[in-house]
N, C-alpha and C positions, 0 to 999 in steps of 0.2 A: 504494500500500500504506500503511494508516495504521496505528500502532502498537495502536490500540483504537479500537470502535465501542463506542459505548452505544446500547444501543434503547431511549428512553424519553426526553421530553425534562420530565418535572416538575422538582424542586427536588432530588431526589436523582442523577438521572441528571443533569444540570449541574451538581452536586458533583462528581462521575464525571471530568466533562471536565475541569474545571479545574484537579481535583488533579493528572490526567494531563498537563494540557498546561505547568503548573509544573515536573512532573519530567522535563520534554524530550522526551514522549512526543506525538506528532500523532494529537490523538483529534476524532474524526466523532458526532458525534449524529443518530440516524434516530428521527423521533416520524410516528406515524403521523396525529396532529390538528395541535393549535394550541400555542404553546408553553405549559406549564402547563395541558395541556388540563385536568387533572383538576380545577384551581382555578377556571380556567373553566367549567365546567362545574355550580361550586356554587350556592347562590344567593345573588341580587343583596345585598351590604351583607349579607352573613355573617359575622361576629367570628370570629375562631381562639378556639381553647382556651387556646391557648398565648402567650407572650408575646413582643416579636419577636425577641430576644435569642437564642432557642432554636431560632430558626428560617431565623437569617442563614446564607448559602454564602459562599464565600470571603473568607472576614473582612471584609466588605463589611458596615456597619450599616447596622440595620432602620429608616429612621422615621417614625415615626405619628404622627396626630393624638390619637388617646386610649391608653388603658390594652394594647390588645389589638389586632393588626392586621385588618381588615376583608381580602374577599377583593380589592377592589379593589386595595387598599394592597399586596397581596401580587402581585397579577398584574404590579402596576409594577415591583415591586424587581428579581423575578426580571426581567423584560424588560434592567431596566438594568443588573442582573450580565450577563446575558448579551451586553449590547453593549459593556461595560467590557468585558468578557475574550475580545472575538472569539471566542465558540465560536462552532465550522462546525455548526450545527443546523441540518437537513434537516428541513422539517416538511409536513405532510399526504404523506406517504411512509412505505408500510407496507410492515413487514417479511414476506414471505413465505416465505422459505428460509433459513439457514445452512449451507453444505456445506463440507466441508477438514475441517484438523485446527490445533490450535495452533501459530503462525508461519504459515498460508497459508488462512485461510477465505477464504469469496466470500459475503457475504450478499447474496442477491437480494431487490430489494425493489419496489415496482407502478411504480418508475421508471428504477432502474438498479439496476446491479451494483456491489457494493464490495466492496472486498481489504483484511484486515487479521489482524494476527497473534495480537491475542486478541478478547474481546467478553466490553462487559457489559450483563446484564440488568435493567432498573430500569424496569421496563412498568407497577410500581401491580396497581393491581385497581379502580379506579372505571367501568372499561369495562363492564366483567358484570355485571349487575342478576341479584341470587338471585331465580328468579321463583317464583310463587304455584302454577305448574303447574294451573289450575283453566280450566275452557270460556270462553274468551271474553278472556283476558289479552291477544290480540292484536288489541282492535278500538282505533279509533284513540283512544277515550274515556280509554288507559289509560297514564299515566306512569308510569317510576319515578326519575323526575328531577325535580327542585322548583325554578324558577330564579325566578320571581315571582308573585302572587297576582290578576296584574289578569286574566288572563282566565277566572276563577271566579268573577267577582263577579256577587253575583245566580242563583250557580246551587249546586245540592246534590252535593255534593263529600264524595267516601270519603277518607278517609288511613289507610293501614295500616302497621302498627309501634306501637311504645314507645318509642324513642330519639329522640336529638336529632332527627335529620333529621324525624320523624314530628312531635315535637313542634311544630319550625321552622315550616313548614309546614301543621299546623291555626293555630295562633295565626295566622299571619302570612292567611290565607285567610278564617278569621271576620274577624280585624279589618279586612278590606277588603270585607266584603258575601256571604260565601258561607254558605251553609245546610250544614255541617261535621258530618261523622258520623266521630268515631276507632275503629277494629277493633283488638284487641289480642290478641295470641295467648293472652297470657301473664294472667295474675289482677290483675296492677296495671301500674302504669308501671314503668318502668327505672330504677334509683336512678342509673343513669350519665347521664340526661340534668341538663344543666350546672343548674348551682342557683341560676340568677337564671330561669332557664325552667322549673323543675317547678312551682314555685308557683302560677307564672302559670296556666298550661295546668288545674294541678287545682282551681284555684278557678273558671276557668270552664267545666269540667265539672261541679263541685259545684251552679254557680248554672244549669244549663242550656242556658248557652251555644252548649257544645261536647259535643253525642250522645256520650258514650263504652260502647261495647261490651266489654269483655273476658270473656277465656275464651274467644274467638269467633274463628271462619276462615273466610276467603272460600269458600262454595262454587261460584259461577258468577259468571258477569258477565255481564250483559244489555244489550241496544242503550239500555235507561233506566230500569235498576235494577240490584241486588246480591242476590243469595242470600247469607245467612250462616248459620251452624249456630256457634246459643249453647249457653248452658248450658240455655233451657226448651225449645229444639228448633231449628227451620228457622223464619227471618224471609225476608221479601223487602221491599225497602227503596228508594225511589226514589233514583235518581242519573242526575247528567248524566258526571262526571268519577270516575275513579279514581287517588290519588296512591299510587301502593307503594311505601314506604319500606322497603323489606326486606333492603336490606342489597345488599353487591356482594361478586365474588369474580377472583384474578386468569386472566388468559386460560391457564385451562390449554392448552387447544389448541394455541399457541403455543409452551408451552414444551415440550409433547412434540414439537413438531417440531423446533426445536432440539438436543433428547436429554434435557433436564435429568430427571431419575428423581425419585422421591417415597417417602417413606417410608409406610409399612406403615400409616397412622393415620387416625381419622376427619378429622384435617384438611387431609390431601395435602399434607404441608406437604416441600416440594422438599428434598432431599439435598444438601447442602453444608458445606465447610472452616467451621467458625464463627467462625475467626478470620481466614482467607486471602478465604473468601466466591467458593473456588472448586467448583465442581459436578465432577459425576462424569467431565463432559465437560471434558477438560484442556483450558485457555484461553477457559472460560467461568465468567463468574464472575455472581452475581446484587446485587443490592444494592435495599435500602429494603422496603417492603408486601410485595413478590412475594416477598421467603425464607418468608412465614408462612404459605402457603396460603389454610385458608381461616378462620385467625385472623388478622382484617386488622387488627384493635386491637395487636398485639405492637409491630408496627413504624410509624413514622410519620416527620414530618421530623425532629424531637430526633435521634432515635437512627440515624436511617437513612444522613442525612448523614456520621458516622462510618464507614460501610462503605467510603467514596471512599479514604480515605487507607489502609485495610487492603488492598484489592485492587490502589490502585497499589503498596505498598510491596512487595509478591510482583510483582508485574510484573517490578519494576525489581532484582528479585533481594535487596531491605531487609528482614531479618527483620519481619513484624509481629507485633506483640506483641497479644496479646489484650483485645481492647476493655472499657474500665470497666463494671463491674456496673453501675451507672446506665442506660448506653448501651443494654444489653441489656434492662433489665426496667423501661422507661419504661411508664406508662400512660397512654392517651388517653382522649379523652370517647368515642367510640364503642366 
């Protein structure tokens, strides 16, 4: 029996453990990938937004070689918090069930069974790619993951989106040899992508570089082209590759099985104590991306890290006090 599980092993949910296992409580981490999978999963020699100060766990410093942590630089730290603080991290082990009640669940997971008295939720949302819903999204031509540019080189390459990751992602695929066409839902770019990249990206659309479309949505997807519907009508556009940056969302699935409920709104944004960070389900608590549905920009590591110390403090019966307005209305690049 462990005092708490956390399902999620990113930088929040190993905030989770630590705090818990500081306050005397024996806490279990189940990640269904790699640890950090989400950071893994970025791409190769990606800069944070952030600076690393903002993004350290356990009072553990960040350090970098320049100004901003790369994803590399980030994958180590967490590794070595997590070997400094023995957390028990279960990884490539996925959560399928939660059953009991607070002081006696069983989560079942594709490997074993575990007993614990509460649980917390800290799953992210990088797993669910929003899809484009259009004919042909599932042939193998089609990512929506951008981890490096070498196998595009020499061939004609869609990216769709405005943000950062869309941005990353054509720049980084012209500059390595790829024939780049960007689709844009929307009439211009995103003023939220970072501002040493919008420059870039719109000058070499200006100089025709980089095809850019906007106004425009994918209507099909072809074995070696694209349907689009612009503003003059239907194109059809050769390609070998399609990159959809469209964004992610978290595993709802998941957490209705669990119980967690959602409120009434277009962003299914889950029901929960705003300061205790417990759900409807007494002895479930959520923490980090997964409280926001499907505004996944609300919460990030800045602020999400502070959930760990408000859900142990209700654990262990310490009033918590309501989290600094800072904490609450941080903004991120996406």
């Amino acid at each position: 029996m462990h005092d708490v599980i956390v399902i999620g092993a990113g930088p929040v949910g190993l905030a989770c453990a630590i705090e818990a296992d500081r306050a005397g409580l024996q806490a279990r981490v189940i990640e269904k990938g790699a640890l950090v999978n989400s950071i893994v999963g970025y791409p190769a020699n990606m800069e944070f937004f952030s600076t690393p100060e903002l993004i350290e766990i356990g009072g553990y410093p960040f350090p970098v070689q320049g100004y901003k942590p790369t994803r590399e630089e980030a994958i180590e730290y967490y590794r070595g918090v997590t070997e400094r603080e023995k957390i028990d991290a279960r990884l490539y082990e996925s959560v399928l069930a939660v059953a009991g009640e607070r002081g006696d669940f069983v989560v079942t997971t594709s490997r074993a069974e575990h007993r614990a008295r509460h649980i917390v939720v800290a799953t992210g949302f990088f797993d669910r790619a929003n899809l484009l819903d259009v004919p042909g999204e599932t042939l193998p031509k089609v990512t929506h993951y951008y981890k490096e540019p070498f196998a595009y080189v020499r061939q004609k390459v869609v990216v769709v989106g405005a943000r950062n990751s869309a941005a990353k992602a054509a720049l980084d695929c012209y500059r390595h040899g790829a024939e780049v066409t960007l689709v844009v839902r929307g009439p211009a770019l995103s003023d939220k992508i970072k501002y040493w990249i919008k420059p870039d990206l719109e000058n070499r659309i200006k100089e025709g570089s980089i095809r850019a479309w906007f106004s425009t949505a994918i209507e099909e997807i072809r074995e070696r082209s694209v349907v689009i519907r612009t503003p003059d009508g239907v194109a059809e556009i050769d390609n070998d590759w399609v990159i959809a940056m469209t964004g992610y969302h978290p595993d709802f699935e998941l957490l209705e099985s669990i119980g967690i409920q959602f409120a009434e709104d277009r962003y299914r944004t889950p029901i929960f104590d705003q300061t205790t960070f417990e759900t409807t389900r007494p002895g479930v608590y959520l923490a980090g991306t997964v409280c926001g549905g499907y505004r996944t920009g609300r919460w990030f590591i800045e602020n999400g890290r502070f959930h760990a110390r408000q859900i142990v403090k209700h654990i262990t019966g310490l009033r918590a006090e309501p989290i600094p307005f800072e904490a609450i209305h941080w903004k991120t690049e996406e």
